[in-house]
C-alpha positions, -999 to 999 in steps of 0.1 A, spaced: 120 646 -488 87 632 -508 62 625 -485 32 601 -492 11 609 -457 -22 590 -473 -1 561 -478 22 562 -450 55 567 -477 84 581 -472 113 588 -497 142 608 -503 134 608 -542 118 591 -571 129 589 -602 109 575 -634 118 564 -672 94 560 -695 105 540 -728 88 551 -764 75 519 -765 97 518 -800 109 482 -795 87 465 -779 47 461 -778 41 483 -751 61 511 -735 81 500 -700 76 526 -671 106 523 -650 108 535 -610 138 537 -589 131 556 -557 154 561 -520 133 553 -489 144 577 -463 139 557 -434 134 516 -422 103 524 -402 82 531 -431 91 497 -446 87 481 -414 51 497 -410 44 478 -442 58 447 -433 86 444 -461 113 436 -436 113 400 -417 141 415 -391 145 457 -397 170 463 -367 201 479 -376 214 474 -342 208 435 -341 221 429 -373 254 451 -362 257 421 -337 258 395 -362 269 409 -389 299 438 -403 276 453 -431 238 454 -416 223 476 -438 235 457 -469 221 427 -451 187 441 -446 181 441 -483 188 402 -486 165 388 -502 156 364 -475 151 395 -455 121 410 -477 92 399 -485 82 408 -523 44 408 -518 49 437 -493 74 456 -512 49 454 -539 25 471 -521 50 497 -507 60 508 -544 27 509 -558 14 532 -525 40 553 -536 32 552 -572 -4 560 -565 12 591 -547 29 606 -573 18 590 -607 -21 576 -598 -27 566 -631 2 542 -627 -7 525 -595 -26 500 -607 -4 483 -638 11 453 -636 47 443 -626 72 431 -649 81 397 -632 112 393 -611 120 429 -616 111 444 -585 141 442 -556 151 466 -526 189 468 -520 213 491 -505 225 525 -524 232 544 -490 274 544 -503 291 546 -534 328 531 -541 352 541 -567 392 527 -566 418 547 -552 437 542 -584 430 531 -617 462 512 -624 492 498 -603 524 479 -616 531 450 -589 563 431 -580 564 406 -592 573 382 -568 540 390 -547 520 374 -572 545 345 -581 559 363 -614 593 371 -630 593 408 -637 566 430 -626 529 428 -637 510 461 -648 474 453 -629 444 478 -637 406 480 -629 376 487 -658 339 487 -655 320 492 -622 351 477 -598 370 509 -612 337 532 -603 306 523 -589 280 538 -614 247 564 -603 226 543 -623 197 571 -631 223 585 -650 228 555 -666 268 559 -663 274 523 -660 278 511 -693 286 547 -701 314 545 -679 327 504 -689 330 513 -723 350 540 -724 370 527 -692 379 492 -711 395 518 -741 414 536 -720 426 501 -706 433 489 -738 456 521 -745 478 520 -714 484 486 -725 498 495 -755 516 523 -743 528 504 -717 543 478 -741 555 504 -764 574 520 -733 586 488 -719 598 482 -754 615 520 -761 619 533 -724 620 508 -700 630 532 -673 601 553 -681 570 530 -675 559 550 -646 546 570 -675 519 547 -681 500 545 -648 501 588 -642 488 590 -679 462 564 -670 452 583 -642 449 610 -659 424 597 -678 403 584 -649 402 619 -636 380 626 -671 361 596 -665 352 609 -625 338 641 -634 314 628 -666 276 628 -658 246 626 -679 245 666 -677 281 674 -691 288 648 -719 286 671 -743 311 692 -731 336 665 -721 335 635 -748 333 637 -788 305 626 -806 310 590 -815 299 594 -850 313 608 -879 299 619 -914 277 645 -929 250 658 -901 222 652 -927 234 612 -932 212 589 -905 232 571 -873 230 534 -894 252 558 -925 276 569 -899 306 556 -888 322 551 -851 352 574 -849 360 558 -807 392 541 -810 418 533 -781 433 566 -786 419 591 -763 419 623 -778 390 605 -804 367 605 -772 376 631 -742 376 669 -756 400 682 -730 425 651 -738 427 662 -775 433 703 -762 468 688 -750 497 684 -771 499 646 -770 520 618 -790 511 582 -785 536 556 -792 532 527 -822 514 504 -815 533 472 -800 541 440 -818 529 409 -802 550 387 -786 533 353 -791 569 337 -768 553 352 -738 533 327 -716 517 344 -686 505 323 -660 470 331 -645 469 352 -617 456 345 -582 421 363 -583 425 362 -544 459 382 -546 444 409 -570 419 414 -552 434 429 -518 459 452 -543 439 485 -547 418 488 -520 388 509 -518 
């Protein structure tokens, strides 16, 4: 635990960026750190109402509640991130805010689905035949955002979406009895995604550029395409066939599908 006794701070980390400065007139110095306990926000005067047992009363997620906004007060919070700024980078301390940056919310959990993809009956969602439902982007896997996995993550989530659905039409099309396929070679996939972090990348995804090494990024081209074994390393070590591509059926009219329904269908 980082301890900032002068200040009265208390945090389980800290973590700071700081950009070149390359696009912009001045470089951006960016701060994310964990406070490891309530009572050193309290002592500051950041939270209007900081009891986790009286929100539990009134409401089913308190700690997610604590961080409303109507629950902090910004001024205060200010002052509670530059105390621990002046602990641990002084010459910092005193620069100003970018406005409407600063916030306080909960990180204390992180979700990912339990699947990545699930074909549903379709009469539970008003249909004719089945419907082939999947998840991309941060309601597939919450992101650890110092790692800046997020958008890491959506990108190569919505390809790998974008292949099981042509697989999946490709199969439908050649195999119908065999669509299962689909959703354990989408998961399969997922698994790659799970155990990527900023310190692995390397090892686990191909560079997305191609050319000579001495030719700049802007004379390179993107070599990423819906097929995975362009992107995840251990996907192209396998001995793997992907089906043609599907034609489309411009005859098909889906109906829109109640957000409500989809919702409840993976859980958490």
């Amino acid at each position: 635990m980082l301890r900032g006794c002068r200040y009265g701070v208390y945090l389980e980390n800290l973590v700071y960026y700081r950009s070149t400065g390359a696009f912009s007139e001045c470089a951006t110095h960016y701060f994310v750190m964990s406070v490891s306990n309530i009572e050193s926000l309290q002592a500051f005067g950041v939270l209007h109402q900081a009891s986790v047992e009286e929100l539990r009363a009134s409401c089913h997620d308190p700690h997610a509640t604590l961080c409303q906004p109507s629950n902090v007060s910004n001024k205060k919070l200010e002052l509670y991130a530059r105390a621990a700024i002046a602990t641990f980078v002084p010459s910092l301390a005193t620069h100003p805010m970018v406005p409407g940056q600063l916030s306080l919310f909960d990180f204390s959990e992180r979700w990912q689905s339990n699947r990545a993809a699930m074909l549903v009956p379709g009469a539970v969602l008003g249909q004719q035949h089945e419907v082939l439902v999947t998840r991309v982007g941060d309601a597939l896997q919450e992101p650890f955002w110092p790692e800046g996995l997020g958008i890491n993550r959506g990108f190569l989530g919505a390809l790998d979406c974008a292949h099981m659905v042509q697989h999946y039409a490709a199969v439908r099309r050649e195999r119908p009895g065999d669509v299962e396929e689909c959703l354990a070679r989408r998961e399969e996939l997922f698994g790659l995604t799970k155990v990527l972090s900023g310190h692995n990348r390397k090892a686990e995804l191909r560079d997305h550029l191609e050319g000579a090494a001495w030719r700049s990024d802007a004379e390179k081209g993107y070599c990423y395409t819906i097929q995975p074994h362009t992107r995840y390393l251990r996907w192209g070590s396998k001995d793997r066939r992907s089906h043609s591509e599907p034609a489309a059926d411009d005859s098909a009219k889906a109906n829109p599908l109640p957000v409500s329904v989809l919702s409840t269908l993976f859980g958490k």
